[in-house]
Residue frames relative to the residue before (quaternion, step in Angstrom):
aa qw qx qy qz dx dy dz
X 1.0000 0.0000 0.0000 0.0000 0.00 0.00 0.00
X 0.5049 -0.6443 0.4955 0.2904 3.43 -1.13 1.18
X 0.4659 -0.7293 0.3678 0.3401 3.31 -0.89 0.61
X 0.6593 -0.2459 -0.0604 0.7080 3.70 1.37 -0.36
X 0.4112 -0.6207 0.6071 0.2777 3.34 -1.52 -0.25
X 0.1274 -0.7537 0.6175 0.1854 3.57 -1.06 0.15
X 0.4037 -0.6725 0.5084 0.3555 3.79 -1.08 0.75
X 0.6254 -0.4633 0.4887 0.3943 3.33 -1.24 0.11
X 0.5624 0.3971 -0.4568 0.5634 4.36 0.91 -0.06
X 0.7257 0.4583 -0.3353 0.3884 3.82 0.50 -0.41
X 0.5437 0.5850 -0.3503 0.4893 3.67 1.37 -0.27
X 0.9321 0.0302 -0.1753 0.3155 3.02 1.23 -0.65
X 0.3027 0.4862 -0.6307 0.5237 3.02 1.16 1.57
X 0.4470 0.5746 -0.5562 0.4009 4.10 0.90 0.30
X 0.6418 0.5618 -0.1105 0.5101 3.30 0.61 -1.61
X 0.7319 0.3295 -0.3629 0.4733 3.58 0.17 -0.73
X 0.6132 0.5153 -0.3725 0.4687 3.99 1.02 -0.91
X 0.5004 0.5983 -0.4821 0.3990 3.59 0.69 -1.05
X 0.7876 0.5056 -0.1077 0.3352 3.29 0.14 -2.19
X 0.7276 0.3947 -0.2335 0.5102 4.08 0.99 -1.25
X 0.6900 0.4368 -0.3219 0.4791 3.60 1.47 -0.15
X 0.2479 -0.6755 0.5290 0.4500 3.19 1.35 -0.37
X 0.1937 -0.7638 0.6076 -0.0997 3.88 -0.49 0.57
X 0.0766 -0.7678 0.5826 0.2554 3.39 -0.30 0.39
X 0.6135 -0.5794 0.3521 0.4050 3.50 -1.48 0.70
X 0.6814 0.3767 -0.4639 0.4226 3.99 0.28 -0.56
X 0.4286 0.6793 -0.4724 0.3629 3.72 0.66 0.33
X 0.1825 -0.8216 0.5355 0.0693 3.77 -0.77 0.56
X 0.3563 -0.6501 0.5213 0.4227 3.38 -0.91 0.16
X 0.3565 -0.6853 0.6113 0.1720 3.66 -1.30 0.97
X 0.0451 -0.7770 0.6238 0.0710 3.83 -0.82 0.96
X 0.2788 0.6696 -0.6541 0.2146 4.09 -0.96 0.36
X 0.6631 -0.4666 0.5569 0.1800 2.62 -2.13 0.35
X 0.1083 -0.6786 0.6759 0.2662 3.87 -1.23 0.43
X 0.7532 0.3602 -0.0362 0.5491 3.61 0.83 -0.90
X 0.0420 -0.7755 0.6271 -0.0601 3.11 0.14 1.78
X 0.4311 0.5205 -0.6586 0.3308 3.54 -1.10 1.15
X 0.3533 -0.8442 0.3395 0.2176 3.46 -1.09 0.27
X 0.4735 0.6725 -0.4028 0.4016 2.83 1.51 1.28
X 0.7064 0.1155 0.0617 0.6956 3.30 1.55 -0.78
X 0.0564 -0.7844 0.6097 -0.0991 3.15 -0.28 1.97
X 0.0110 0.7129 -0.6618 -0.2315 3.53 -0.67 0.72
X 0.5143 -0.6479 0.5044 0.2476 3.16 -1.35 0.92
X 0.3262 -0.6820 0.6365 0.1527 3.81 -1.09 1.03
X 0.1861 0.8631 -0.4633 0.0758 4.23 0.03 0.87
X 0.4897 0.7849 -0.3017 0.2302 3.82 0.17 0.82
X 0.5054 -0.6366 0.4469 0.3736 3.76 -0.59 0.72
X 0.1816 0.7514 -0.6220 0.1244 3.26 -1.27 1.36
X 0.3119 -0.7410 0.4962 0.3277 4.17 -1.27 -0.94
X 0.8041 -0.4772 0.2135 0.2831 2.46 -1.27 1.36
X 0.1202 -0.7574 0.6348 0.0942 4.02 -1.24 0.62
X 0.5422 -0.5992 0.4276 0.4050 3.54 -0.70 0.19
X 0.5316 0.6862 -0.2587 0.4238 3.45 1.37 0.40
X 0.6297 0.5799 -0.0486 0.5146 2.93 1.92 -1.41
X 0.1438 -0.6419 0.7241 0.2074 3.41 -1.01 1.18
X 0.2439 -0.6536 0.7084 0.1075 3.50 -1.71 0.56
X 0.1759 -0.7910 0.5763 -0.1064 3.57 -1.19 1.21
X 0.3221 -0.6050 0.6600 0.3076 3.89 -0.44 1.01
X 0.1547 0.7495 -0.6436 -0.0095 3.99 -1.41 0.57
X 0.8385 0.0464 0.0691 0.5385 3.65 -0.21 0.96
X 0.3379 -0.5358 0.5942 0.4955 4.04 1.69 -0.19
X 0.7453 0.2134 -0.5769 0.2573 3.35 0.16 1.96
X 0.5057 -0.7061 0.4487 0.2106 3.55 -0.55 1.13
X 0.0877 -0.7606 0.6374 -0.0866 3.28 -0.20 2.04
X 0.3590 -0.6877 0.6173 0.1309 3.17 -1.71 0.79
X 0.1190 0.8195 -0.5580 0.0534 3.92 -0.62 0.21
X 0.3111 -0.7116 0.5657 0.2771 3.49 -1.17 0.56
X 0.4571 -0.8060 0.2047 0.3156 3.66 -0.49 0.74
X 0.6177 0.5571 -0.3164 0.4561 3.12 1.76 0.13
X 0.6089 0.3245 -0.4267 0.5847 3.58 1.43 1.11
X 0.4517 0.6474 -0.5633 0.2440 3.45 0.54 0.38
X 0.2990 0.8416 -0.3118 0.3242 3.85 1.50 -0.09
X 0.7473 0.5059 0.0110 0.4307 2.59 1.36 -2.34
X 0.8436 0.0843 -0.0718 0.5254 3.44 1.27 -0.57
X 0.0646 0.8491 -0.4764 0.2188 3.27 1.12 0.98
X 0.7739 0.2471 -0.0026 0.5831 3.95 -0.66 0.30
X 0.7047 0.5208 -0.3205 0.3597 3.83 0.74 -0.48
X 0.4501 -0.6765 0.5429 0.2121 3.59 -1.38 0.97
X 0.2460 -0.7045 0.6556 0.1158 3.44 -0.89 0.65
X 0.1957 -0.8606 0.4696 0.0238 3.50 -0.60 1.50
X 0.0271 0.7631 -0.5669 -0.3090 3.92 -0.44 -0.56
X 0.3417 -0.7413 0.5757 -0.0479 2.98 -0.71 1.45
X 0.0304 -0.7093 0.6947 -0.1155 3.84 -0.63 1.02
X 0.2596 0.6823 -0.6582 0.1841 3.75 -1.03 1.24
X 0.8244 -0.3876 0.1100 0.3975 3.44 -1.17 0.28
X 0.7454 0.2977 0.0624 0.5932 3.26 1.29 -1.85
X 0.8359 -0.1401 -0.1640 0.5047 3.69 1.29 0.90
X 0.2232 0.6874 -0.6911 0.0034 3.21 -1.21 0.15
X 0.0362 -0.6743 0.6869 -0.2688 2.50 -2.21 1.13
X 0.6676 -0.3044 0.5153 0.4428 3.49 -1.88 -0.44
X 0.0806 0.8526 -0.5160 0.0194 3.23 -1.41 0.95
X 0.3912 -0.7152 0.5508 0.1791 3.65 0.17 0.95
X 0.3898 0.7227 -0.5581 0.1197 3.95 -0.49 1.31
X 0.7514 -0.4974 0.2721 0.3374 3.36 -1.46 0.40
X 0.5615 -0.6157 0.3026 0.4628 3.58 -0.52 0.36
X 0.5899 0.6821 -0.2241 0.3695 3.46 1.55 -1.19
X 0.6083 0.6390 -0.2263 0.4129 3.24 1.37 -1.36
X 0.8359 0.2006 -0.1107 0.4987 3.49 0.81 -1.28
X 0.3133 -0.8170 0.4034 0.2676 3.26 1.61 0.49
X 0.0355 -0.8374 0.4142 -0.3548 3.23 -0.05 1.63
């Protein structure tokens, strides 16, 4: 099982944050869970460096960080970026949903 997937709207609101934050390149993108439960995942989604805690994963030619005792929580899942009237953001969805 893939560890996650990213949609093609999240590559490039990744890319566009990298760039409007200036990001430095040895930075990674950090992926986890705040709300562990498996009804209401809130997605953890943000440029950071590596700890000796941290597994690190090539996804899509992007260098994800993760801690290995939440990778449970979002195994197999697509990380979306959603953009609507009254929000947008990172989104944590099923493969089925975005039909992937």
């Amino acid at each position: 099982m893939q560890l996650i997937e990213f949609t093609e709207n999240a590559l490039l609101a990744i890319a566009k944050y990298r760039q409007t934050l200036q990001i430095p390149n040895d930075a990674c993108l950090r992926v986890g869970i705040r709300q562990k439960n498996e009804t209401n995942k809130r997605l953890l989604i943000g440029f950071d460096t590596k700890t000796d805690k941290d597994k690190q994963a090539t996804v899509q030619g992007i260098e994800v960080l993760y801690h290995p005792g939440e990778v449970f929580f979002f195994a197999g899942m697509v990380i979306d970026y959603i953009e609507e009237a009254d929000r947008k953001g990172f989104a944590f969805v099923e493969k089925k949903a975005v039909g992937v």
